[in-house]
C-alpha positions in Angstrom: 0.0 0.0 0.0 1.7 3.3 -0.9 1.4 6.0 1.7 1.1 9.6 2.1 3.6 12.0 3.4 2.7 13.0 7.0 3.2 16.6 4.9 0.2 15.4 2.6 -1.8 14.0 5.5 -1.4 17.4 7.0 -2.6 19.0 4.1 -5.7 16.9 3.3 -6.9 17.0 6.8 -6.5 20.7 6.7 -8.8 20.8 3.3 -11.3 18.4 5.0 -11.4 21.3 7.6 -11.0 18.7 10.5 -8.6 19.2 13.4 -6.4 17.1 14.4 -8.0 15.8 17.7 -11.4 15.1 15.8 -9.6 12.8 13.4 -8.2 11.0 16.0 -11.0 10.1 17.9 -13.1 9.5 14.7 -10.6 7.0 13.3 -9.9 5.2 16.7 -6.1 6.4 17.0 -4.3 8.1 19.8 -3.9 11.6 19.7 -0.7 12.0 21.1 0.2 9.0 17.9 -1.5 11.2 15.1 0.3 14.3 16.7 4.0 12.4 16.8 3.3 10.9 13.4 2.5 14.1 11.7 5.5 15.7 13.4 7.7 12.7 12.0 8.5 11.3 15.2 6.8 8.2 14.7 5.9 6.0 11.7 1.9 4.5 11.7 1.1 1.4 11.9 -0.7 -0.2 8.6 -4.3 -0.2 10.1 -3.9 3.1 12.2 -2.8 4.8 8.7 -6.0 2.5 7.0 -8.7 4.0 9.5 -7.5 7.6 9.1 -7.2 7.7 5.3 -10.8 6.2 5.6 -12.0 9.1 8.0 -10.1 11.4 5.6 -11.9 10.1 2.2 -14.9 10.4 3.9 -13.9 14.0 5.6 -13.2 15.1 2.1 -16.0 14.3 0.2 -18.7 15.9 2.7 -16.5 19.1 2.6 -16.8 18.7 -1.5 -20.7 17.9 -1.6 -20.7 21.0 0.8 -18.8 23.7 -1.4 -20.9 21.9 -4.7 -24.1 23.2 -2.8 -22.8 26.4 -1.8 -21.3 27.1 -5.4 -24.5 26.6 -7.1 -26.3 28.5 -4.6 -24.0 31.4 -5.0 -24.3 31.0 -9.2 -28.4 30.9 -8.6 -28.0 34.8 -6.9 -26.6 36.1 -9.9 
């Protein structure tokens, strides 16, 4: 399985707008281990880095269904 950068991971949890602490608990990993591993102080294990891609696809496409909606609401006002 090819992996993200902890830069990357950064940068899509960032765009899904989540913090953090949120994915964490949402995807069942320490804190503190999602904290070290995006700092590079500590590599995932293959199922922790499985369940927080999985909250992160999901993460992602709510934040894209959202800004769909709010881009054709804004093209309806003019």
């Amino acid at each position: 399985m090819e992996k993200l950068t902890m830069s990357e991971l950064q940068q899509l949890r960032a765009a899904a707008g989540i913090p953090r602490i949120v994915l964490a608990d949402k995807a069942g990993v320490s804190r503190f281990r999602l904290y070290e591993a995006e700092n590079n102080l500590r590599q995932l294990t293959d199922e922790e880095y499985k369940k927080i891609r999985k909250v992160l696809s999901s993460e992602l496409e709510k934040a894209a269904r959202s800004a769909a909606q709010l881009r054709e609401r804004i093209n309806a006002l003019t």
